[in-house]
gemmi code that builds the backbone of each chain (N, CA, C; Angstrom):
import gemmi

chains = {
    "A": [
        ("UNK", (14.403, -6.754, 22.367), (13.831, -7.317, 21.137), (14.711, -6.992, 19.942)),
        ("UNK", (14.948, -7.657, 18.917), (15.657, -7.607, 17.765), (15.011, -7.426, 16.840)),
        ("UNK", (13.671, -7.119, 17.222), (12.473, -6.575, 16.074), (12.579, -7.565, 14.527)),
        ("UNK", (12.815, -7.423, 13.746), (13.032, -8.218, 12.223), (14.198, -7.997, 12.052)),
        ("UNK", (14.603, -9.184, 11.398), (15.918, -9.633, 11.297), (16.148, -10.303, 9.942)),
        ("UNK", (16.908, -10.203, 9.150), (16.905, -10.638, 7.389), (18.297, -11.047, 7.342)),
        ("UNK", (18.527, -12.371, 6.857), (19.943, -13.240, 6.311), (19.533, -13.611, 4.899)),
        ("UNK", (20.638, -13.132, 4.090), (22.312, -12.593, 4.601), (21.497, -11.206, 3.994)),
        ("UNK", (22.624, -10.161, 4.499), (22.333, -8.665, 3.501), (22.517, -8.239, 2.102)),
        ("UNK", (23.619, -9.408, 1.955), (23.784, -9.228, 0.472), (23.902, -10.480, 0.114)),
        ("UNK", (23.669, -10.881, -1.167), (23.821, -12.166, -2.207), (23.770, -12.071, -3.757)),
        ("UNK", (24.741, -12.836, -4.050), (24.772, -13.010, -5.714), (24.710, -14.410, -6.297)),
        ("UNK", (23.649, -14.317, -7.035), (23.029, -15.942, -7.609), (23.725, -15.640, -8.890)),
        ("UNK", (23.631, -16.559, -9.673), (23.635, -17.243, -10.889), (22.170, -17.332, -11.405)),
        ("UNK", (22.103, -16.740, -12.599), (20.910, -17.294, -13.508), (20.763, -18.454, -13.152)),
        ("UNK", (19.266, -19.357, -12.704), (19.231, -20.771, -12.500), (19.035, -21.422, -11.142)),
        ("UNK", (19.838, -20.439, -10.455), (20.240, -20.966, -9.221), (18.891, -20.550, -7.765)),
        ("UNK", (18.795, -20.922, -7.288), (17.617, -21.237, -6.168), (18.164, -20.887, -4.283)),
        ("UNK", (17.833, -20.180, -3.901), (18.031, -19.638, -2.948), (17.067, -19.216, -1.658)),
        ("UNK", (17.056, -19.345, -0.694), (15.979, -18.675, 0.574), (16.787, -17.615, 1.306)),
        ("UNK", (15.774, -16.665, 1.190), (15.884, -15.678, 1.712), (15.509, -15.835, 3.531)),
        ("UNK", (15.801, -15.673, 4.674), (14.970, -15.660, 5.702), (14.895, -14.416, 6.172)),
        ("UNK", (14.245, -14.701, 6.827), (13.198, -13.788, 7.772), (12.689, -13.796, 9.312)),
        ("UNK", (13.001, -13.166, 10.102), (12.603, -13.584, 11.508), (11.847, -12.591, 12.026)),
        ("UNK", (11.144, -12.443, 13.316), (10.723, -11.712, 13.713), (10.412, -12.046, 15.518)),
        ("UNK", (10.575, -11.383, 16.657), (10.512, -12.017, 18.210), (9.105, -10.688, 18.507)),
        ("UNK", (8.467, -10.014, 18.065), (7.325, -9.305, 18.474), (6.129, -9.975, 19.006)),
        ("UNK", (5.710, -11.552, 18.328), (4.816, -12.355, 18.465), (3.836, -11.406, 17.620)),
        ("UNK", (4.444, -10.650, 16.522), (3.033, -10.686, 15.356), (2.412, -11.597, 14.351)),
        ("UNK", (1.252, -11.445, 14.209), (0.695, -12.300, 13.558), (0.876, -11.730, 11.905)),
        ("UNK", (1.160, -10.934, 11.507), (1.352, -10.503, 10.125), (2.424, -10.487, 9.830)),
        ("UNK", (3.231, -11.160, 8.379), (3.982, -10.760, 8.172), (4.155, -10.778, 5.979)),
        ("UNK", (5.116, -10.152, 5.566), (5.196, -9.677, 4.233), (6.345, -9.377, 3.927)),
        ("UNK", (6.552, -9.504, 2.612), (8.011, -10.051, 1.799), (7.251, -8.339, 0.504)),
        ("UNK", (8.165, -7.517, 0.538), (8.179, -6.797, -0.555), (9.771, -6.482, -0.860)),
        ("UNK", (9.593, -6.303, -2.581), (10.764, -6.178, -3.467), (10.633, -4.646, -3.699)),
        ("UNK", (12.301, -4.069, -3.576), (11.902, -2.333, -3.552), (13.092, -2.671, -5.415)),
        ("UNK", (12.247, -2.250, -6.189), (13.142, -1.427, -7.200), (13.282, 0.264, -7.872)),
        ("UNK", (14.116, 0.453, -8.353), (14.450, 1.778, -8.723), (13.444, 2.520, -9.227)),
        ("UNK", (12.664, 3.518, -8.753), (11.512, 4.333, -9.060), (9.941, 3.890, -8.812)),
        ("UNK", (10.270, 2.463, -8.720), (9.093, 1.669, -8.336), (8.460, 1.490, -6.822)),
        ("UNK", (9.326, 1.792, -6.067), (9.062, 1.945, -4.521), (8.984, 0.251, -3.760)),
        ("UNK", (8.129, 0.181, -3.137), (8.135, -1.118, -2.827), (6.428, -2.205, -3.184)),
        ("UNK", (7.065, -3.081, -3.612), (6.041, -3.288, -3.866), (5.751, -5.067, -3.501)),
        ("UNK", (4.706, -5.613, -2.762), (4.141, -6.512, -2.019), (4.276, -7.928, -3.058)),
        ("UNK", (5.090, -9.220, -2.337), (5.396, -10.476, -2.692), (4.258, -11.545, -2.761)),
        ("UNK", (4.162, -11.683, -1.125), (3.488, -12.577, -0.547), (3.371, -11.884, 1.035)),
        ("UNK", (2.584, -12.851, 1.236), (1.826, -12.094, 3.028), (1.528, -13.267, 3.623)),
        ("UNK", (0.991, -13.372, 4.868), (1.124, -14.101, 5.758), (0.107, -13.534, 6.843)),
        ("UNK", (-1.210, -14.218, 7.177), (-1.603, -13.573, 8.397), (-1.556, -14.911, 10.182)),
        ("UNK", (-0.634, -15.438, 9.725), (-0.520, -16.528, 10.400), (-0.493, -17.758, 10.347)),
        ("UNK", (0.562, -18.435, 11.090), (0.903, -19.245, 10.763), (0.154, -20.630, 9.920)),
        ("UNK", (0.595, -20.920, 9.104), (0.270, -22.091, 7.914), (-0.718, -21.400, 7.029)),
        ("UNK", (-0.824, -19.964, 6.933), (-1.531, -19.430, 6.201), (-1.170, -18.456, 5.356)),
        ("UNK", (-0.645, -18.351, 3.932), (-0.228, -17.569, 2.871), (-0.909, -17.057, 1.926)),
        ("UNK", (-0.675, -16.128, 1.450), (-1.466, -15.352, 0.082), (-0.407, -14.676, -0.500)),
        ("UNK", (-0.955, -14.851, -1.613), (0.215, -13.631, -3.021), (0.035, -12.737, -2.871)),
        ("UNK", (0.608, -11.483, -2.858), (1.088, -9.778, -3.276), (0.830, -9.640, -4.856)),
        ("UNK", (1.392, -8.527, -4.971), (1.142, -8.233, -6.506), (2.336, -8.746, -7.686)),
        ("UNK", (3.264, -8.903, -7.031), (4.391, -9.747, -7.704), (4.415, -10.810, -7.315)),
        ("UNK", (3.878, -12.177, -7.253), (4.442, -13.569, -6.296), (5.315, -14.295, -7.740)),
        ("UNK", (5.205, -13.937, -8.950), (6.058, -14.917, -9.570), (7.120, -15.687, -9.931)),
        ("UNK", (7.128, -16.779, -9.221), (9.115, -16.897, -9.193), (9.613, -16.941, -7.686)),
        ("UNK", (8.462, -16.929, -6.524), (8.640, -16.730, -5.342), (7.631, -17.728, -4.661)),
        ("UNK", (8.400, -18.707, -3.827), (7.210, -19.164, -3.160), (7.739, -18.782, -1.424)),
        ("UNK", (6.908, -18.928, -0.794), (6.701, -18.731, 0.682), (6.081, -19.862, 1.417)),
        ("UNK", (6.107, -19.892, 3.272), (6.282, -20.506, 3.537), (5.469, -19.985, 4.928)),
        ("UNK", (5.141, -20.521, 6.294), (5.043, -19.866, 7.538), (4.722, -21.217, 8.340)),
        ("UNK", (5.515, -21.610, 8.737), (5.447, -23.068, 9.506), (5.405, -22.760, 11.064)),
        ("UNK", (5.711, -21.189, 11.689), (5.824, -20.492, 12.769), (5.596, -19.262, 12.336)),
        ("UNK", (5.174, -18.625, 13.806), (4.555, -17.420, 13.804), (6.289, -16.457, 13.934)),
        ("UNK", (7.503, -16.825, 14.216), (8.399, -15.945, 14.135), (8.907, -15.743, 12.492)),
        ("UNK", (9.035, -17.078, 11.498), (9.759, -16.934, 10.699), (8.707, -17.108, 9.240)),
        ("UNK", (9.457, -16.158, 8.524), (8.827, -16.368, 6.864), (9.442, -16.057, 6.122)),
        ("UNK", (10.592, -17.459, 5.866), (11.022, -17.096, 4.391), (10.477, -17.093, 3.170)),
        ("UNK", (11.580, -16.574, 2.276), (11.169, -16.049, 0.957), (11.945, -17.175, 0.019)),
        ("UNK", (11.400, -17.815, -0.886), (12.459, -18.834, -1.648), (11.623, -18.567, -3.304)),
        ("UNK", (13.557, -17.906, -3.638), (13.599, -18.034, -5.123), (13.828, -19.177, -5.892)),
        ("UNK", (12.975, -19.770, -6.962), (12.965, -21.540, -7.063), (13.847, -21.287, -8.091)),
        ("UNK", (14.407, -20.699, -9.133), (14.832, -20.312, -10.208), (15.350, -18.999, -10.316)),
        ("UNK", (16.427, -18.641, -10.006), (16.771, -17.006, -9.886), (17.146, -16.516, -11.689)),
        ("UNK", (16.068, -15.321, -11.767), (16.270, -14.740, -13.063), (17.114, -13.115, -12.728)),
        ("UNK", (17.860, -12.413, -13.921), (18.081, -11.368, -13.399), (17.276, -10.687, -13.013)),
        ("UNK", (15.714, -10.271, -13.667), (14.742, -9.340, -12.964), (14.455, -9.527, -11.681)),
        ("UNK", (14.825, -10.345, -10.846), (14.533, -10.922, -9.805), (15.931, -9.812, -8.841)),
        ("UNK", (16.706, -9.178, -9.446), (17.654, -8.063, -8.834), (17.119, -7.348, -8.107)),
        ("UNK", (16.908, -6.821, -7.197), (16.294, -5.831, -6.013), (17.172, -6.206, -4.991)),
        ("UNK", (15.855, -5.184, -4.242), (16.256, -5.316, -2.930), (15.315, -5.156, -2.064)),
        ("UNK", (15.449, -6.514, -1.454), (13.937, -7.369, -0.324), (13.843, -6.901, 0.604)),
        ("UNK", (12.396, -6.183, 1.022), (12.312, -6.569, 2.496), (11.430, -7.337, 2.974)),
        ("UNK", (11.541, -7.758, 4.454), (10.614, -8.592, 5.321), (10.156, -7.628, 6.380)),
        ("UNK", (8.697, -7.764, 6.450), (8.111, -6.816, 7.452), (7.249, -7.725, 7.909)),
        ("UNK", (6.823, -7.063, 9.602), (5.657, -7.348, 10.463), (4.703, -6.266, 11.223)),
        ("UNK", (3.640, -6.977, 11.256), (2.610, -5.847, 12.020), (1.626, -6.621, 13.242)),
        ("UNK", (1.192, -6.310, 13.790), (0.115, -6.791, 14.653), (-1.381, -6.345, 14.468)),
        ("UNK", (-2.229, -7.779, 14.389), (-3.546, -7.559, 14.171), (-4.173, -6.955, 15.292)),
        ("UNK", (-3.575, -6.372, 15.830), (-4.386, -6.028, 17.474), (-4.557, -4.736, 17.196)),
        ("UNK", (-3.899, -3.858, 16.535), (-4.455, -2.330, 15.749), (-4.047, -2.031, 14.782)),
        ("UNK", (-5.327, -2.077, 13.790), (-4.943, -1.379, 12.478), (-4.120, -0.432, 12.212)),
        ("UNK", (-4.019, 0.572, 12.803), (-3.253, 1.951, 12.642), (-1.694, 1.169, 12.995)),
        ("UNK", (-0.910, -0.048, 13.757), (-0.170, -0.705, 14.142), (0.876, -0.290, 13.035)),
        ("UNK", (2.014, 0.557, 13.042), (2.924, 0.503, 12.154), (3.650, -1.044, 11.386)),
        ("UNK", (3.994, -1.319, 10.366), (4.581, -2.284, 9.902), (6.283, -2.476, 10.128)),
        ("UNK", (6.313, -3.052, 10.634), (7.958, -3.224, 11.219), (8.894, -3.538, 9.920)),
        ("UNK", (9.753, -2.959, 9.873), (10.672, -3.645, 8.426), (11.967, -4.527, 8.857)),
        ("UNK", (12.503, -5.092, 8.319), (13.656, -6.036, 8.270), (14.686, -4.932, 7.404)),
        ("UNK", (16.003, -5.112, 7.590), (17.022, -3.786, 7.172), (17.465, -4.435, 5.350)),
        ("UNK", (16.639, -5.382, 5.408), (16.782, -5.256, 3.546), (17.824, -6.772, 3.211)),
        ("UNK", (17.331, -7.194, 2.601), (18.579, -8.371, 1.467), (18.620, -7.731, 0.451)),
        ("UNK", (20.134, -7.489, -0.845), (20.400, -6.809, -1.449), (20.883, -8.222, -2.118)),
        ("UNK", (19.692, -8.434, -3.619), (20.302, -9.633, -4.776), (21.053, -9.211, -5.514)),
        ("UNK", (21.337, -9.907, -6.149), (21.866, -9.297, -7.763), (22.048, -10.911, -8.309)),
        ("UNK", (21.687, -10.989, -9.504), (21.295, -12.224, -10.338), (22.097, -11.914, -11.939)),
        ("UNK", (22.751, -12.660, -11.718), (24.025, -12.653, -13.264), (23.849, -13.409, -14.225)),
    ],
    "B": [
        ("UNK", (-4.277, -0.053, -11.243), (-4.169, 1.103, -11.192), (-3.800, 1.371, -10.113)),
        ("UNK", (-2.647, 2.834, -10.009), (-1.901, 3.250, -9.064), (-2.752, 3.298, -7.697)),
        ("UNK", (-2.518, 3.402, -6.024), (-3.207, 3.278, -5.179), (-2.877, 4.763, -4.746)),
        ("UNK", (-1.499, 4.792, -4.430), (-0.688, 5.692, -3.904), (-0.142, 6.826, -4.962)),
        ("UNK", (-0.036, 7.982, -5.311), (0.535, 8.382, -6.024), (1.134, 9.652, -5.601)),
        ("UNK", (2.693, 9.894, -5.899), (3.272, 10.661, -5.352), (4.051, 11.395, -6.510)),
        ("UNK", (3.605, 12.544, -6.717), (4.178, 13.769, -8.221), (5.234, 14.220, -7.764)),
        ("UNK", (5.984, 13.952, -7.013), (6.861, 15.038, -6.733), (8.731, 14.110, -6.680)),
        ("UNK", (9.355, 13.529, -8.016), (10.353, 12.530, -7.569), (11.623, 13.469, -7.265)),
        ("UNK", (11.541, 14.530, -6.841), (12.595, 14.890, -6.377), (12.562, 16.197, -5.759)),
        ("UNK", (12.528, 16.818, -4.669), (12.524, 18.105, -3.862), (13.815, 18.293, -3.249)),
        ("UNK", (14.130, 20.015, -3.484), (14.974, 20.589, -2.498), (14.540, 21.831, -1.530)),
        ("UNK", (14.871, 21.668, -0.207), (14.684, 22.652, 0.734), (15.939, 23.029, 1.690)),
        ("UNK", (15.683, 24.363, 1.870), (17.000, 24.908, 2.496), (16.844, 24.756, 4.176)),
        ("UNK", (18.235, 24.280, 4.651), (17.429, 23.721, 5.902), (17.075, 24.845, 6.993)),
        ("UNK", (16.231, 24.578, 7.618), (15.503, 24.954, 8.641), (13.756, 25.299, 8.312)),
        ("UNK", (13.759, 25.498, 6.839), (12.590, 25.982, 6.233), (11.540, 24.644, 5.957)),
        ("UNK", (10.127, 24.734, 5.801), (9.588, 23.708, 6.162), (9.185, 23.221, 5.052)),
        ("UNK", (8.785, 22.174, 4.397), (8.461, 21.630, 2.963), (7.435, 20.426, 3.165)),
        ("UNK", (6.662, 20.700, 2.333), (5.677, 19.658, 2.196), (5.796, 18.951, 1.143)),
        ("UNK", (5.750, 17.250, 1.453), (5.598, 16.424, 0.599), (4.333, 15.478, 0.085)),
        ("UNK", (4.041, 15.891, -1.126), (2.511, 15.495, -1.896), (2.242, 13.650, -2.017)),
        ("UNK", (1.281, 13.509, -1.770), (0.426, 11.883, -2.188), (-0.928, 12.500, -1.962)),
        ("UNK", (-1.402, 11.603, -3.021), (-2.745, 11.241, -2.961), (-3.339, 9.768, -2.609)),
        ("UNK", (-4.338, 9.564, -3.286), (-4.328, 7.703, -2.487), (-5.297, 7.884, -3.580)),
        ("UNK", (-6.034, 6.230, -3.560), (-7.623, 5.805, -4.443), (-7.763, 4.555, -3.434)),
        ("UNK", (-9.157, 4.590, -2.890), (-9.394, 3.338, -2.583), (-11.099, 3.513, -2.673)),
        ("UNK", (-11.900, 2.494, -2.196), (-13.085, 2.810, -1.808), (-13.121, 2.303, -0.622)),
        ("UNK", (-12.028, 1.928, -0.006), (-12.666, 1.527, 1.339), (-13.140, 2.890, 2.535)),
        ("UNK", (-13.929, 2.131, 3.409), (-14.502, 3.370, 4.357), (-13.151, 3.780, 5.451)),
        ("UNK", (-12.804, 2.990, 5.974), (-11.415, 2.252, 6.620), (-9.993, 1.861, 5.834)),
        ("UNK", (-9.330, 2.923, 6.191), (-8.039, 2.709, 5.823), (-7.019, 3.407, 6.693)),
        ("UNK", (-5.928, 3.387, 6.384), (-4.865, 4.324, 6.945), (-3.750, 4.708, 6.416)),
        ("UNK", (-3.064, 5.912, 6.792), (-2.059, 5.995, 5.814), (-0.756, 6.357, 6.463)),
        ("UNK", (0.375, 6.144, 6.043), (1.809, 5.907, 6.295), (2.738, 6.649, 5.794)),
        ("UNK", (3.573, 7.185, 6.511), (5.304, 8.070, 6.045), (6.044, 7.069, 6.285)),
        ("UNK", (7.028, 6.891, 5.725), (7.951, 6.225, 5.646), (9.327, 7.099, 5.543)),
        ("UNK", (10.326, 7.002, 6.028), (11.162, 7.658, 5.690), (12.756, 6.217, 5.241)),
        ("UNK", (13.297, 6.704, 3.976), (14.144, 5.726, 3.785), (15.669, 6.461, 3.651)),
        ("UNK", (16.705, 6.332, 4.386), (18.123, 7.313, 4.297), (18.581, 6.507, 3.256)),
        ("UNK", (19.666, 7.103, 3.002), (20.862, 6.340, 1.985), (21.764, 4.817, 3.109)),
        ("UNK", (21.463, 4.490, 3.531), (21.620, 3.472, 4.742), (20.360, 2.316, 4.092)),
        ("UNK", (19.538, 2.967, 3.566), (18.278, 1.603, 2.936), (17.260, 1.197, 4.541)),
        ("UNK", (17.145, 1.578, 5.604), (16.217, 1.007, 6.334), (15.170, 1.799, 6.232)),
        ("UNK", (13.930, 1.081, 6.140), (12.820, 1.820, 6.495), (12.333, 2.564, 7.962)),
        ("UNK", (11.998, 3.628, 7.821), (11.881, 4.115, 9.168), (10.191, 5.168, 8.848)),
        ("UNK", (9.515, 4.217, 10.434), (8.275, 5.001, 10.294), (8.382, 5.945, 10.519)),
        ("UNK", (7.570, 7.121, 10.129), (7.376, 8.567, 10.704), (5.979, 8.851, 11.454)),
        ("UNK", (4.940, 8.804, 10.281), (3.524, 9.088, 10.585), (2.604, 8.221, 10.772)),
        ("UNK", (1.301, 7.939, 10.990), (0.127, 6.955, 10.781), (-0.999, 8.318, 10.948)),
        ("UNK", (-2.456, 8.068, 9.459), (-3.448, 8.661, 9.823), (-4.573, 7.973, 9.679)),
        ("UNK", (-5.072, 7.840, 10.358), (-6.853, 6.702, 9.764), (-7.569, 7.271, 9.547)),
        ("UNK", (-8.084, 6.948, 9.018), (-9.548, 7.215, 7.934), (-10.398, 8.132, 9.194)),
        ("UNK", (-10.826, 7.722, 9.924), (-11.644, 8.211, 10.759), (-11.206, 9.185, 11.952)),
        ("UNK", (-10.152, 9.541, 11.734), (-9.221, 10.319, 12.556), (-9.705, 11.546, 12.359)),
        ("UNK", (-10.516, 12.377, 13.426), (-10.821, 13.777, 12.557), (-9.615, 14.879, 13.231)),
        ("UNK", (-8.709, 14.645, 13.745), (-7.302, 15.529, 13.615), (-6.330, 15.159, 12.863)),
        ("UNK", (-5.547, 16.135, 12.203), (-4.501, 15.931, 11.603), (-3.145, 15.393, 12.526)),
        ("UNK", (-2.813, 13.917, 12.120), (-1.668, 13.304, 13.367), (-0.618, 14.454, 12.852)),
        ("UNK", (0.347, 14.568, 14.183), (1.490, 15.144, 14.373), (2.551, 14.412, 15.155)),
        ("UNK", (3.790, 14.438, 14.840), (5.291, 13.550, 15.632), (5.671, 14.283, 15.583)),
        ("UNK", (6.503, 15.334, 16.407), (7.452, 15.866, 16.774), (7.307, 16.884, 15.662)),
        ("UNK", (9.075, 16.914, 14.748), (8.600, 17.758, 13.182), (7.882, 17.526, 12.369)),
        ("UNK", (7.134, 16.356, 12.278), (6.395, 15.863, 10.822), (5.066, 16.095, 11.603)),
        ("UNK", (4.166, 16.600, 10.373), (2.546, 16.407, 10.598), (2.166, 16.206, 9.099)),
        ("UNK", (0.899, 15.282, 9.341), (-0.150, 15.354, 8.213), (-0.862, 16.013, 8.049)),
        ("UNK", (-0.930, 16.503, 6.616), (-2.133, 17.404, 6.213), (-3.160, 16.686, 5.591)),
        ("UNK", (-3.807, 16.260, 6.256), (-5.394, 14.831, 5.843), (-6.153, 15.835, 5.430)),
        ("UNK", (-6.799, 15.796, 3.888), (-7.759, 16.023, 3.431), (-8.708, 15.189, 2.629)),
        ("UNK", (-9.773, 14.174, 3.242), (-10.081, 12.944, 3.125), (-10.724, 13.115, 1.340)),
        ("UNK", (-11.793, 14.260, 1.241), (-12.752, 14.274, 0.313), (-11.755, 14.615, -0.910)),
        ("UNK", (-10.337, 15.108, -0.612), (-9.716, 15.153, -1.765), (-8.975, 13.942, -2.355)),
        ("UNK", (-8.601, 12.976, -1.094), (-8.100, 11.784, -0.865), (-6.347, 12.366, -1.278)),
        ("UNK", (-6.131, 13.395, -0.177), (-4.425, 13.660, -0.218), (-4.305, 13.363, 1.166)),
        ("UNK", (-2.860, 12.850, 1.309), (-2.040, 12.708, 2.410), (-0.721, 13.577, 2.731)),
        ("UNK", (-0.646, 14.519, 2.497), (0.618, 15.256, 2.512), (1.384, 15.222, 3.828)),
        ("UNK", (2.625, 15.410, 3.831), (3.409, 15.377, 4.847), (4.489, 16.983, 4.802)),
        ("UNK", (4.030, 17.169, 5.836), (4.801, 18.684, 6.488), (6.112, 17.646, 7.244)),
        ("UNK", (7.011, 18.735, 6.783), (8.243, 18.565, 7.850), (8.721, 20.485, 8.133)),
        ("UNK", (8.711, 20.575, 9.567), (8.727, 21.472, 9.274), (10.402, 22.276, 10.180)),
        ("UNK", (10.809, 22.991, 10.222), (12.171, 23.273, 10.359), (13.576, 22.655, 10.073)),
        ("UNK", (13.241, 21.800, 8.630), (14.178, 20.721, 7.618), (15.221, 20.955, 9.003)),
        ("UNK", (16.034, 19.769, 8.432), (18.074, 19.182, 9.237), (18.569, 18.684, 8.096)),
        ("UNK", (19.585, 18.675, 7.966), (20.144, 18.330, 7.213), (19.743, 16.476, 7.162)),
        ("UNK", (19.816, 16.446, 8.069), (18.935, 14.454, 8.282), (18.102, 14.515, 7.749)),
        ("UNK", (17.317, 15.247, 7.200), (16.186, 14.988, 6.239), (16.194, 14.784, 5.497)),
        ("UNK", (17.542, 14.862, 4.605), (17.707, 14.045, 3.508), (17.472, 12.386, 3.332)),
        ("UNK", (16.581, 12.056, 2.184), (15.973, 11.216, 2.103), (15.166, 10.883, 1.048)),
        ("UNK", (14.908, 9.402, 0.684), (13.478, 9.283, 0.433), (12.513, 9.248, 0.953)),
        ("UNK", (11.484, 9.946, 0.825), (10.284, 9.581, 1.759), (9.104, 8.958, 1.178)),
        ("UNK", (8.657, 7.970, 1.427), (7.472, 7.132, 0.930), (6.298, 7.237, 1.675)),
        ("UNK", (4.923, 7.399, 1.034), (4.103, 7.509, 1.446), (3.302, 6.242, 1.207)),
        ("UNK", (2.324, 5.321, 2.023), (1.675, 4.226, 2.134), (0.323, 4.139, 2.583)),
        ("UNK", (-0.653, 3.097, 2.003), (-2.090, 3.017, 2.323), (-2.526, 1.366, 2.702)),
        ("UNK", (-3.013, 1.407, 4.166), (-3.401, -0.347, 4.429), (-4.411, -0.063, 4.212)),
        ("UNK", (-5.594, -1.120, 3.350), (-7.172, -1.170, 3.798), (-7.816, -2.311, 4.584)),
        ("UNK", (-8.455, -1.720, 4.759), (-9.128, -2.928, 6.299), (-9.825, -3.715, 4.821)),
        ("UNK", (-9.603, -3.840, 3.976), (-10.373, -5.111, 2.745), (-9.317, -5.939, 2.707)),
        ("UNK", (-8.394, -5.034, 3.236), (-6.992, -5.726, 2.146), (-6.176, -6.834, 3.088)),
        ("UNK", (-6.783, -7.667, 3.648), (-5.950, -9.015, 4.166), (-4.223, -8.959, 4.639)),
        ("UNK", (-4.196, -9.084, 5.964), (-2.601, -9.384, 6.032), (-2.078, -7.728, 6.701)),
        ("UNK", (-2.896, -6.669, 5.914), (-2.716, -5.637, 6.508), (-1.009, -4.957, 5.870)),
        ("UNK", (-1.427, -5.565, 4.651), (0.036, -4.965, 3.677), (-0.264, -3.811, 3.280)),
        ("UNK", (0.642, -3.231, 2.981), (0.948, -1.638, 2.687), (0.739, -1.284, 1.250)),
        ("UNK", (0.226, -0.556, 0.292), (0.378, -0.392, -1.338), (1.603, 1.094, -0.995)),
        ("UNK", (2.659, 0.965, -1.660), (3.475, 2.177, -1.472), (3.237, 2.795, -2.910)),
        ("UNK", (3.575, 4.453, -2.624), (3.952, 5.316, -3.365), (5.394, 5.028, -4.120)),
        ("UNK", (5.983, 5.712, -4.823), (6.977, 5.767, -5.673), (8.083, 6.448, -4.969)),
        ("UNK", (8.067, 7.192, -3.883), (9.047, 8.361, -3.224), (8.885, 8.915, -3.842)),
        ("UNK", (9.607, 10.241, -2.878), (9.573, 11.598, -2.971), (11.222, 11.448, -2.503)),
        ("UNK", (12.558, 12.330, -3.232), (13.507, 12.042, -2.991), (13.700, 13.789, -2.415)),
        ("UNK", (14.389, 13.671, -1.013), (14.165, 15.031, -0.301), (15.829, 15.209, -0.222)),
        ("UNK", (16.279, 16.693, -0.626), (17.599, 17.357, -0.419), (17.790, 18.300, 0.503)),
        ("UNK", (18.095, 18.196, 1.679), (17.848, 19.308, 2.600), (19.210, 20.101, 2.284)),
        ("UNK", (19.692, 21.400, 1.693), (20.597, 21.923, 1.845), (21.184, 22.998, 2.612)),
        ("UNK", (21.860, 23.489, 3.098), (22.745, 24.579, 4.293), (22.374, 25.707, 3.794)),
    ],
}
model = gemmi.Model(1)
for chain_id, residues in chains.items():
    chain = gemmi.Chain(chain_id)
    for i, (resn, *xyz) in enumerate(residues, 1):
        res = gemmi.Residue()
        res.name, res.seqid = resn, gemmi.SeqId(i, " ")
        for name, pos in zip(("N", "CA", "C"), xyz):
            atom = gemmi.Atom()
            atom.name, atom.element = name, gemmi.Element(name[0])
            atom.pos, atom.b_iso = gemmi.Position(*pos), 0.0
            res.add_atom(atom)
        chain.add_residue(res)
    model.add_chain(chain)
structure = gemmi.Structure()
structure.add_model(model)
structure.setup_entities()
């Protein structure tokens, strides 16, 4: 298994410019979530997913829409890249089959917005 | 308002000696659980712990254990005979069975220096 998987690791937008982040996952979980980690702030929740064709906002969704057309993939698409939008993303999964179920992470996309 | 809260943004321990790292939580749910995270200078997240709400032992992995004290609503994390690999951030996390999707609210880190 290749557990979560995130393209590309690094990227640099342009103010303006519009981009997808992806996201994969081969576990066959039904959960999955897009959080932005910044400096002192830790990580903090985008958008979520508890299966396929089904989305909800996190505590940041602004400037981010999402997507889940399959239960492996959920990208992340910036419609307008601003600099605050600089972090660094991850994509995670879990399984509804036990709560206590650790959340799997993706090894990070690293933006930067000029 | 904060879910997770972690006082402590930066600790040093000499290695082999054992150090505990502080969170508290807020929720009202009856059902929840809570999470270590460990993050290297490499950036991947790496699980350590899981404790649930209804768990009446304190979980243990190998070096790491939780110190669950529910009525205070702390989650502390023992590591105990530090490595120099312990250097790190370590994040502490809370899912609630209210909370849809089964997303995580994280703490702020705890940034850990294990030194020789």
């Amino acid at each position: 298994n290749a557990g979560v998987t995130q393209t590309p690791k690094f990227q640099v937008l342009k103010t303006g410019q519009s981009m997808t982040l992806q996201c994969a996952q081969d576990m066959n979980h039904e959960y999955m979530s897009w959080y932005r980690q910044d400096p002192g702030m830790g990580l903090r929740l985008i958008h979520y997913s508890v299966g396929a064709g089904i989305t909800d906002q996190g505590e940041v969704p602004n400037g981010y829409n999402v997507s889940r057309s399959t239960t492996e993939d959920f990208p992340l698409r910036l419609l307008s890249a601003a600099p605050s939008q600089t972090s660094v993303y991850f994509c995670a999964s879990s399984s509804r089959r036990r709560f206590g179920y650790e959340q799997y992470f993706g090894p990070g996309t690293r933006l930067t917005v000029t | 308002a904060q879910k997770i809260t972690q006082t402590q943004p930066g600790m040093f321990v000499q290695e082999k000696e054992a150090v505990t790292l502080d969170c508290t939580y807020d929720t009202s749910d009856q059902s929840y659980g809570l999470f270590w995270y460990k993050q290297p200078s490499s950036g991947e997240m790496i699980f350590l712990i899981y404790q649930g709400s209804y768990d009446e032992q304190n979980a243990t992995e190998g070096r790491y254990s939780l110190n669950f004290q529910k009525a205070r609503k702390s989650a502390n994390l023992v590591i105990s005979a530090s490595q120099l690999g312990d250097s790190a951030m370590y994040f502490c996390a809370m899912r609630e069975l209210s909370n849809s999707g089964y997303a995580l609210n994280f703490g702020k880190g705890t940034s850990l220096l294990v030194t020789p």
